[in-house]
N, CA, C and O atoms as CSV, one atom per row, in Angstrom:
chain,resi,resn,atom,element,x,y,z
A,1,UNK,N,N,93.873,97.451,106.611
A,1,UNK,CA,C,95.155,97.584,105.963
A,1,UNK,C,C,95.281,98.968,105.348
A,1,UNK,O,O,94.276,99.540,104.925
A,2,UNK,N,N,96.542,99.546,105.284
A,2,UNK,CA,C,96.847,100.775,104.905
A,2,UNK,C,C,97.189,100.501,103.518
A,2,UNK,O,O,97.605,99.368,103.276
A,3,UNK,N,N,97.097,101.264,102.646
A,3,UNK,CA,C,97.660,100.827,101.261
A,3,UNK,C,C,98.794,102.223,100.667
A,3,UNK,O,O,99.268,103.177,101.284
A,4,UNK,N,N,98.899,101.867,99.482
A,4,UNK,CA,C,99.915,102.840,98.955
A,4,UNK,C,C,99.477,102.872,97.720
A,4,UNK,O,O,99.364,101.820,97.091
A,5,UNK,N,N,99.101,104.298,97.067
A,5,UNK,CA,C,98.570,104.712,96.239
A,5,UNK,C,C,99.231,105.186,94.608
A,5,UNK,O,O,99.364,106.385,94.362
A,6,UNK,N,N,99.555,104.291,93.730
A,6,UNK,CA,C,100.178,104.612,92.845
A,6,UNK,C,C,100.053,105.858,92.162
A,6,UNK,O,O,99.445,105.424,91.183
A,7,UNK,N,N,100.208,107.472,91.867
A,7,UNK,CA,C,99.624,108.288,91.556
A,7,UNK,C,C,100.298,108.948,90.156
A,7,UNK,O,O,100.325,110.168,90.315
A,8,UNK,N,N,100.627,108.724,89.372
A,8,UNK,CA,C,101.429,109.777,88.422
A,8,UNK,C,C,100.977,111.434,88.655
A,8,UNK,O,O,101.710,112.388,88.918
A,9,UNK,N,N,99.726,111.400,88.488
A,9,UNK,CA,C,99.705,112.969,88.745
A,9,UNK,C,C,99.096,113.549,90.075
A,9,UNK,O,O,98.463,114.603,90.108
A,10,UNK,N,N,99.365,112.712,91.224
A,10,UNK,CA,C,99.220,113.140,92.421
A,10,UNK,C,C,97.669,113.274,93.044
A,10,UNK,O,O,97.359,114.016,93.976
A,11,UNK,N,N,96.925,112.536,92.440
A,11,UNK,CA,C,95.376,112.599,92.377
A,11,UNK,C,C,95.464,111.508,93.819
A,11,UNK,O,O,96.094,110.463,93.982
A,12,UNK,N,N,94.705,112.138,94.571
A,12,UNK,CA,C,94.455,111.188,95.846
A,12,UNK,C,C,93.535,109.759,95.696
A,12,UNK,O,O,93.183,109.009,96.606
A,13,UNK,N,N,93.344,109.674,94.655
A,13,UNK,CA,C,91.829,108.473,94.684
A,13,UNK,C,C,92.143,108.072,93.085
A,13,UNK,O,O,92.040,108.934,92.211
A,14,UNK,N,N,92.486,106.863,92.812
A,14,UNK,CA,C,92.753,105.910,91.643
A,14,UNK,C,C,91.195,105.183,91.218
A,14,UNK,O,O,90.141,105.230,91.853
A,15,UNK,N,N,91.440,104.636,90.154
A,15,UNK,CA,C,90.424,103.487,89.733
A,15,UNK,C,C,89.804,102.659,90.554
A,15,UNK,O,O,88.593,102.579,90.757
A,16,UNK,N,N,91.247,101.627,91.341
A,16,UNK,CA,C,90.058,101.148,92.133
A,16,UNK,C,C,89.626,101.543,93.648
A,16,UNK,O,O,89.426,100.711,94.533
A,17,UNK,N,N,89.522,102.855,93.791
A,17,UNK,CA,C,88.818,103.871,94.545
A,17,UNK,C,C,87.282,103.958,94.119
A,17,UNK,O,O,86.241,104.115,94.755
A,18,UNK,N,N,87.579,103.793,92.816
A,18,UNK,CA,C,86.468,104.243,92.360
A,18,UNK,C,C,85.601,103.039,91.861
A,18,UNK,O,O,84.492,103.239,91.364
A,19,UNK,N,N,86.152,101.729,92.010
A,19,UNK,CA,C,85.204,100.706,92.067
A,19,UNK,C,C,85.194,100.306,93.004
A,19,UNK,O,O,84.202,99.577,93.022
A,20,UNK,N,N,85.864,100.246,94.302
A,20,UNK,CA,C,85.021,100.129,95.493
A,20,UNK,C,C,84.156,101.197,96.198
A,20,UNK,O,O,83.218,100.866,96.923
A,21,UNK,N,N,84.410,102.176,96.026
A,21,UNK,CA,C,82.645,103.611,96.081
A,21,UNK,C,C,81.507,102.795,95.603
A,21,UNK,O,O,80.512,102.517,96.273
A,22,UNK,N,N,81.725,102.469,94.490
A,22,UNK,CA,C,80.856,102.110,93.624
A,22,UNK,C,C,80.289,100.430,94.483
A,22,UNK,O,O,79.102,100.150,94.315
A,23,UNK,N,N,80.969,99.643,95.155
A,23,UNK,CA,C,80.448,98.771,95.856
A,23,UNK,C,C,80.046,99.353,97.441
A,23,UNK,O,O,79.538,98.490,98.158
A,24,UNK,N,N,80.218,100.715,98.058
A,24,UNK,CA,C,80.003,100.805,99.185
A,24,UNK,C,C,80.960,101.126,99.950
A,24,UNK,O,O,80.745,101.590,101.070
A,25,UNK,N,N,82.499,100.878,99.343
A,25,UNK,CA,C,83.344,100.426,100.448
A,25,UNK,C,C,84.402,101.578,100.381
A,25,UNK,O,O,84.283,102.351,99.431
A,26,UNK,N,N,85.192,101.744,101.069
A,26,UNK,CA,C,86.660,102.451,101.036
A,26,UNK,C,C,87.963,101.992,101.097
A,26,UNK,O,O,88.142,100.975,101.766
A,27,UNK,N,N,88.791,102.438,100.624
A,27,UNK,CA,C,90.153,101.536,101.437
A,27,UNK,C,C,90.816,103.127,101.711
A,27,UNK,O,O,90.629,104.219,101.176
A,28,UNK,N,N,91.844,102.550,103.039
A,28,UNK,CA,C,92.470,103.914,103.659
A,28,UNK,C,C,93.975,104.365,102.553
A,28,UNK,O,O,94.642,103.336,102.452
A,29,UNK,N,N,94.420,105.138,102.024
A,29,UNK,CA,C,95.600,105.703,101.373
A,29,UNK,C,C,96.494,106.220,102.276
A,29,UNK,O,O,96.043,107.284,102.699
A,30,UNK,N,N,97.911,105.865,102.927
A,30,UNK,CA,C,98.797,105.462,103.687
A,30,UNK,C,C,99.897,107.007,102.787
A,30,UNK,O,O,100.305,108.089,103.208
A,31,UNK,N,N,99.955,106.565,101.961
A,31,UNK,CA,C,101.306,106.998,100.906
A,31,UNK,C,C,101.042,107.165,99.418
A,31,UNK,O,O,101.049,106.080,98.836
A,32,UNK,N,N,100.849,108.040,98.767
A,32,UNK,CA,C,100.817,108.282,97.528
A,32,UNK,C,C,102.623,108.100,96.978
A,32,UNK,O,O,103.654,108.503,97.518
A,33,UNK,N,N,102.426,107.408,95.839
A,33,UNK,CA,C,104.250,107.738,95.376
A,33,UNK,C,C,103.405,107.770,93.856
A,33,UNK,O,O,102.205,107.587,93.654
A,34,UNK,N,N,104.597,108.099,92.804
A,34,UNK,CA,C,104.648,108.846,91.914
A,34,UNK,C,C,104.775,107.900,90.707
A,34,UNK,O,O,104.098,107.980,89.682
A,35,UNK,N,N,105.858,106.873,91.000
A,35,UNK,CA,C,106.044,105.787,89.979
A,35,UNK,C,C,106.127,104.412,90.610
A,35,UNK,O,O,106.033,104.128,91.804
A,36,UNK,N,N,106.290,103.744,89.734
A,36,UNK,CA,C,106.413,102.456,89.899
A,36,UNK,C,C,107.640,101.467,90.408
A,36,UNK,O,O,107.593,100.300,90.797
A,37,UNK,N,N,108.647,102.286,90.272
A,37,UNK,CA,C,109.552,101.836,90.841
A,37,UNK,C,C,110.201,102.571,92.002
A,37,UNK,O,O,111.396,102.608,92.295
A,38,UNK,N,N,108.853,103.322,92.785
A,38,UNK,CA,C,109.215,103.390,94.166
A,38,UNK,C,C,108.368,102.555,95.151
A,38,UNK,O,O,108.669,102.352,96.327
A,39,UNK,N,N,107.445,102.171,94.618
A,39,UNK,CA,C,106.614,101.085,94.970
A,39,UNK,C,C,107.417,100.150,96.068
A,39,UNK,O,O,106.909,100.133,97.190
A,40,UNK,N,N,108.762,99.276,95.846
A,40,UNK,CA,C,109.029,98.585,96.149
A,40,UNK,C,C,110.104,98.754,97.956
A,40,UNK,O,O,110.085,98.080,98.986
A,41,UNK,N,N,110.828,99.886,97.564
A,41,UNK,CA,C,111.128,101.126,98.966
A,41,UNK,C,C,109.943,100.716,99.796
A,41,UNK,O,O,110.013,99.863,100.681
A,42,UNK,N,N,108.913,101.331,99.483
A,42,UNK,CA,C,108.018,101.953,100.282
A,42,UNK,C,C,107.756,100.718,100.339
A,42,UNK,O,O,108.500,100.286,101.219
A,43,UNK,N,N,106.772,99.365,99.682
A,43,UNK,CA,C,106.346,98.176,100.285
A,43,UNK,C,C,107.687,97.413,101.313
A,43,UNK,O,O,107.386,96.938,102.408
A,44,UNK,N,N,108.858,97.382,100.905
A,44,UNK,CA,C,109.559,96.654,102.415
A,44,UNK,C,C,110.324,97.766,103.237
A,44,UNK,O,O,111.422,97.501,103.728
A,45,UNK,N,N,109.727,99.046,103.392
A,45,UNK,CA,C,110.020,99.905,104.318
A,45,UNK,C,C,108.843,100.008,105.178
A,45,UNK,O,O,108.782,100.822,106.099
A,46,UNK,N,N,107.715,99.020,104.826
A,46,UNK,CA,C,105.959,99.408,105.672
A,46,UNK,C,C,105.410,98.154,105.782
A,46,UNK,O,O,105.980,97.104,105.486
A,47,UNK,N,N,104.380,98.267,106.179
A,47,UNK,CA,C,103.263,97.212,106.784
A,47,UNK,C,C,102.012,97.632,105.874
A,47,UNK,O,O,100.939,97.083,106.122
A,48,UNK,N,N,102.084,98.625,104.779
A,48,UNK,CA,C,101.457,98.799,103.629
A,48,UNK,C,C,101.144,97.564,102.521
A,48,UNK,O,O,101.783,96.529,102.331
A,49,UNK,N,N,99.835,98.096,101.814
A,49,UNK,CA,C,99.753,96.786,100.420
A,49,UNK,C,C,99.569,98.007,99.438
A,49,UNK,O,O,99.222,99.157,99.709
A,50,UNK,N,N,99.885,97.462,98.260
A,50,UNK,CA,C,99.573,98.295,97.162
A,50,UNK,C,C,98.906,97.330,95.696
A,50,UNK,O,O,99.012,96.103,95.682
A,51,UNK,N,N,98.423,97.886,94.863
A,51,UNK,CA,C,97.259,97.321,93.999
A,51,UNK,C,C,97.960,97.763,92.554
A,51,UNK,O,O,98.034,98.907,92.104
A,52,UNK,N,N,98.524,96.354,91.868
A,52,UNK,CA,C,98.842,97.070,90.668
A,52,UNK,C,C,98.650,96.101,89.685
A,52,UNK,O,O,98.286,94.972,90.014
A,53,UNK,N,N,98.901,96.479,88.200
A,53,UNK,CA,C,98.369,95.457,87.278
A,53,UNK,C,C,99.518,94.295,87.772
A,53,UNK,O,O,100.531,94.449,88.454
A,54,UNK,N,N,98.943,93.065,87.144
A,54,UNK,CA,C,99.327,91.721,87.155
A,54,UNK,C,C,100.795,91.747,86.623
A,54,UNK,O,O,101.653,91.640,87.499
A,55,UNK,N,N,101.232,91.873,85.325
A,55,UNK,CA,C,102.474,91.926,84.959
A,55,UNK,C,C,103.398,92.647,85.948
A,55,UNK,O,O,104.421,92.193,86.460
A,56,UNK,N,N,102.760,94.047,86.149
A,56,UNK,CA,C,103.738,94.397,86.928
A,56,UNK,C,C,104.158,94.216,87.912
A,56,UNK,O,O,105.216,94.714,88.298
A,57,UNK,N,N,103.334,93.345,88.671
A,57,UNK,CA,C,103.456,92.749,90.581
A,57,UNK,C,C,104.475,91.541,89.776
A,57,UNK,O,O,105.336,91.199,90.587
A,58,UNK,N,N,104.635,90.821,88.487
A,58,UNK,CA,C,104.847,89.454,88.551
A,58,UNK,C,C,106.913,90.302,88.490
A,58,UNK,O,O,108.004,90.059,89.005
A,59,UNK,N,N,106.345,91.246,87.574
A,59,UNK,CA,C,108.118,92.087,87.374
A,59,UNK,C,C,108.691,92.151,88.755
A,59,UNK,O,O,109.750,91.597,89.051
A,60,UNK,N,N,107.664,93.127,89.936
A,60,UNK,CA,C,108.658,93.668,90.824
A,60,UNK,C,C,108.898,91.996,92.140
A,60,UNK,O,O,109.450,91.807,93.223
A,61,UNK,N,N,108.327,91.409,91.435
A,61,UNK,CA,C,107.968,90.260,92.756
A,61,UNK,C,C,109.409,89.710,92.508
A,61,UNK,O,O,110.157,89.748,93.486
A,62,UNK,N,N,109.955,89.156,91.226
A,62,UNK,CA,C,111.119,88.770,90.528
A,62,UNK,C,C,112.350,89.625,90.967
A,62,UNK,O,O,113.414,89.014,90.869
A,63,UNK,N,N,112.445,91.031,91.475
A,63,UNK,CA,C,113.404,92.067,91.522
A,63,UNK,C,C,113.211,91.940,93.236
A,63,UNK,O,O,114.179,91.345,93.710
A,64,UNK,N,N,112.155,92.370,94.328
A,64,UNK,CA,C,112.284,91.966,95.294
A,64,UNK,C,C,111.418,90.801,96.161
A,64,UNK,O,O,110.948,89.847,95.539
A,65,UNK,N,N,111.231,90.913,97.580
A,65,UNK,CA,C,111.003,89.863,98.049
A,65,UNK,C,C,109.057,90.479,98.767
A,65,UNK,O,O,108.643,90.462,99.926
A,66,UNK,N,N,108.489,90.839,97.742
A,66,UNK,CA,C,107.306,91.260,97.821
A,66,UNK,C,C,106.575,89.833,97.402
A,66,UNK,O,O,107.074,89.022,96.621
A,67,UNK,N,N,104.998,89.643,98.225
A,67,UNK,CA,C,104.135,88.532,97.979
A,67,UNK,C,C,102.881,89.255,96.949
A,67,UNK,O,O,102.402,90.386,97.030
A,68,UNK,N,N,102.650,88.446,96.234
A,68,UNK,CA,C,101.600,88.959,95.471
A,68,UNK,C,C,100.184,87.846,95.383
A,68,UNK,O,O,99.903,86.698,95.036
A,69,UNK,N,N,99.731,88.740,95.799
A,69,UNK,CA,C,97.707,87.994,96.038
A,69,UNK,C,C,97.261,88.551,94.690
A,69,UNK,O,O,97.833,89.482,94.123
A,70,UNK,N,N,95.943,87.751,94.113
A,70,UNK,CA,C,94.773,88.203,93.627
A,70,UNK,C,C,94.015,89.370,94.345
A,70,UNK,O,O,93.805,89.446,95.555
A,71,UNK,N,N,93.675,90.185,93.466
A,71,UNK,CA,C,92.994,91.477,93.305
A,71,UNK,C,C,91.403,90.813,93.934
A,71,UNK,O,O,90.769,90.456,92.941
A,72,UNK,N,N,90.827,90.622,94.843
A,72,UNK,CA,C,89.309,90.199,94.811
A,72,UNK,C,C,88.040,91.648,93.971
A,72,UNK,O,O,86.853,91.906,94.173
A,73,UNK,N,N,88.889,92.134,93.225
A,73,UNK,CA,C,87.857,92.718,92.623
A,73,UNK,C,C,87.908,91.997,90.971
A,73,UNK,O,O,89.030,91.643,90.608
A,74,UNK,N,N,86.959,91.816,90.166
A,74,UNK,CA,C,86.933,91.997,88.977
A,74,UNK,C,C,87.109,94.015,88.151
A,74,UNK,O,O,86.225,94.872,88.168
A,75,UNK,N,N,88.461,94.138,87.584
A,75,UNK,CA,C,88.199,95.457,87.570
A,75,UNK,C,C,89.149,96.008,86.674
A,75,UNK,O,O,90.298,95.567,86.629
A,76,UNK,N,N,88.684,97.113,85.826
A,76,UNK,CA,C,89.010,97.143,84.320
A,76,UNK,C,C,89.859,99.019,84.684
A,76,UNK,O,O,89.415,100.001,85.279
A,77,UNK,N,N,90.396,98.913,84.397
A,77,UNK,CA,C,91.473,100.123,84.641
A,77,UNK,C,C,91.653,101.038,83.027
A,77,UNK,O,O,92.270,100.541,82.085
A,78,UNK,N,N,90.957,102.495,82.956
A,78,UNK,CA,C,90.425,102.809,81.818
A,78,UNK,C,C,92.322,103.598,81.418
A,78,UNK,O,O,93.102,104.104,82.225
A,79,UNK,N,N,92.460,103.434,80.211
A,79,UNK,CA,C,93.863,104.299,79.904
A,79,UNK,C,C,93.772,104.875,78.474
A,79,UNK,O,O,93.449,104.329,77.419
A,80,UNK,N,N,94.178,106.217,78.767
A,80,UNK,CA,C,94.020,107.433,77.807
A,80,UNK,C,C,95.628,107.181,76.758
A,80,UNK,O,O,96.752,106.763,77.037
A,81,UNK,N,N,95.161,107.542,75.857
A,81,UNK,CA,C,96.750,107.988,75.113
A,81,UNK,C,C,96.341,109.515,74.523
A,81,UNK,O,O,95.274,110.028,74.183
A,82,UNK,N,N,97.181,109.792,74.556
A,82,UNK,CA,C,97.579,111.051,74.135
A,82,UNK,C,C,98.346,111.418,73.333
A,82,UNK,O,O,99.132,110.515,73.043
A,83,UNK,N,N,98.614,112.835,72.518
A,83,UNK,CA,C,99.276,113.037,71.633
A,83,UNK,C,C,99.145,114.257,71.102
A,83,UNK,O,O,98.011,114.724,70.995
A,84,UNK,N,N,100.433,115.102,70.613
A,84,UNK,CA,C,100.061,116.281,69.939
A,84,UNK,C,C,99.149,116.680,68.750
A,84,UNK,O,O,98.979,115.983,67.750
A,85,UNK,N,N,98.558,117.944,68.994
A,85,UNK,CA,C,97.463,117.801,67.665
A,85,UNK,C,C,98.353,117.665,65.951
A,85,UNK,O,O,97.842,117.294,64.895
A,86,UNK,N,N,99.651,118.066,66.169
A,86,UNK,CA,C,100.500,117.935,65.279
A,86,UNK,C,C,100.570,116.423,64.610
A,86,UNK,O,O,100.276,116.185,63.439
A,87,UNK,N,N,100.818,115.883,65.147
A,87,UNK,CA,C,100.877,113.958,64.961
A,87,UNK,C,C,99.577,113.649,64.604
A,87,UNK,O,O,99.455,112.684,63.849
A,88,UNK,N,N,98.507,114.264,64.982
A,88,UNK,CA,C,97.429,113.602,64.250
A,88,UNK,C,C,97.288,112.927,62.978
A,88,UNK,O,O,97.025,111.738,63.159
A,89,UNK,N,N,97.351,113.190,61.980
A,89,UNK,CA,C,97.608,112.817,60.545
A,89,UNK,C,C,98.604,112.507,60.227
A,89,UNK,O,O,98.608,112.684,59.009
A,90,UNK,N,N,100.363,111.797,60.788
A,90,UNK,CA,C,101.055,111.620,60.739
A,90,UNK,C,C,100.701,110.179,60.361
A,90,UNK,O,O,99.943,109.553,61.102
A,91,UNK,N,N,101.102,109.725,59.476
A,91,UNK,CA,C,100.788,108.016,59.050
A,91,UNK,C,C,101.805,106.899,60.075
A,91,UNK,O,O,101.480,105.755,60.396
A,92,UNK,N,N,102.595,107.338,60.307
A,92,UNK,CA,C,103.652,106.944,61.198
A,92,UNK,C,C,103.404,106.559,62.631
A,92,UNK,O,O,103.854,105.629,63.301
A,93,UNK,N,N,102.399,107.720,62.970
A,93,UNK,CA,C,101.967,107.677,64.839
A,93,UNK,C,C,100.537,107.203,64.429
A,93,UNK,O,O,99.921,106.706,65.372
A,94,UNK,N,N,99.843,107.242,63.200
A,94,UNK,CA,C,98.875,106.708,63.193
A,94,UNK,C,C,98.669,105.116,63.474
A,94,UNK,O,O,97.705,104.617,64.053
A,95,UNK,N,N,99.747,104.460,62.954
A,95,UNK,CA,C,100.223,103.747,62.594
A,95,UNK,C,C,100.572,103.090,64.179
A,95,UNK,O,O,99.989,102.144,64.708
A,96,UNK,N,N,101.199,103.540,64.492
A,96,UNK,CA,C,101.538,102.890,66.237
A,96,UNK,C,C,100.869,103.129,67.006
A,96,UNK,O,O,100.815,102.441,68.026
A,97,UNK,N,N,100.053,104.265,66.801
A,97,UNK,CA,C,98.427,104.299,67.943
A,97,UNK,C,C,97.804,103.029,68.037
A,97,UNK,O,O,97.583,102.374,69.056
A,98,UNK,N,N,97.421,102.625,66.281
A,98,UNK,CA,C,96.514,101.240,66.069
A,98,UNK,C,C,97.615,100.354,66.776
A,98,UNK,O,O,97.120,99.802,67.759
A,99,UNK,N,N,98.986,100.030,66.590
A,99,UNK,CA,C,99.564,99.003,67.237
A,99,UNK,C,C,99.412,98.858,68.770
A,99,UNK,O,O,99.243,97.763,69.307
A,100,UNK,N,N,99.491,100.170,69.523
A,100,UNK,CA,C,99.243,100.339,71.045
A,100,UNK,C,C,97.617,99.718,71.298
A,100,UNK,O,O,97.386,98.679,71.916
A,101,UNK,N,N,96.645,100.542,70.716
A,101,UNK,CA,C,95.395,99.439,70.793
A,101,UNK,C,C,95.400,98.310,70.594
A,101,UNK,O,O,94.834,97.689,71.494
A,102,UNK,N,N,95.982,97.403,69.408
A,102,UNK,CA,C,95.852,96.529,69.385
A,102,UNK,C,C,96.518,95.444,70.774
A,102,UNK,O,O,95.754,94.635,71.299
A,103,UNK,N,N,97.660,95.540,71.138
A,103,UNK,CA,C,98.216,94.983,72.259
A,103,UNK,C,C,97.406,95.266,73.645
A,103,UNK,O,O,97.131,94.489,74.559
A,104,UNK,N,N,97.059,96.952,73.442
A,104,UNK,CA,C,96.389,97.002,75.133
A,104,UNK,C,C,95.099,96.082,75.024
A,104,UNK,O,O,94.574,95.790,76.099
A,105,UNK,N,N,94.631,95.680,74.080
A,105,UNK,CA,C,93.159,95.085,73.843
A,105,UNK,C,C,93.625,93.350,74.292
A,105,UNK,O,O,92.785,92.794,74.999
A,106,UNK,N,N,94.685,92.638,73.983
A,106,UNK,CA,C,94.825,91.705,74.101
A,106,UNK,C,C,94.098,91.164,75.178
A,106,UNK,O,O,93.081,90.471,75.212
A,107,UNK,N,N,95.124,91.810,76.399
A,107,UNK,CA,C,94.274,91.696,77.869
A,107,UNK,C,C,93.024,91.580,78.314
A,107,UNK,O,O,92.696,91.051,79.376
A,108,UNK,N,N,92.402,92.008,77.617
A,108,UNK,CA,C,90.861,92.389,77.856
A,108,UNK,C,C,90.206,91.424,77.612
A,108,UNK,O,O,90.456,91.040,76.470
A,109,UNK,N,N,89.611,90.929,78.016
A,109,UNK,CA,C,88.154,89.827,77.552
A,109,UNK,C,C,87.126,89.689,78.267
A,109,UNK,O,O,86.551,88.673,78.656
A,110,UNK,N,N,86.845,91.162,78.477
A,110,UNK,CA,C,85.367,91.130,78.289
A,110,UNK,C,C,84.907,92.543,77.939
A,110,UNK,O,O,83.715,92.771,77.735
């Protein structure tokens, strides 16, 4: 199967690129796109699959007529936040950093 490569910054090889290396294996990259809501073009314009978190396959599945499988990997997708060095000490963004951790952590259990 050919897949389609979600990329924001145009990087040829994602996460789970990098946990199947890590088992041995490869998958082939068909199409890099940029966001998420071209995803859905490109899946009923192809014979492509693409790999994305759970919520968001359950969003675009609801909007079009895309099938959504289980991921057969167990696999933890690492995400950076960022921010100006200005905001650092801002009590305000401090303040919604901890709220963004706290929610991205929900998901997680393990």
């Amino acid at each position: 199967m050919t897949h389609i490569l979600l990329s924001p910054t145009g990087e040829k090889r994602g996460a789970i690129d990098k946990e199947l290396e890590s088992r041995g294996l490869r998958r082939r990259i068909g199409l890099v796109v940029a966001t998420f809501l071209a995803l859905p073009l490109a899946l009923r314009k192809s014979d492509y699959i693409a790999s994305v978190p759970e919520r968001t396959g359950e969003r675009l599945a609801s909007l079009t007529d895309i099938q959504l499988l289980d991921l057969p990997l167990s696999h933890v997708v690492e995400v950076d936040m960022v921010w100006h060095k200005r905001e650092s000490n801002d009590a305000a963004q401090q303040w919604f950093r901890s709220k963004l951790m706290e929610v991205a952590s929900l998901g997680h259990s393990g």
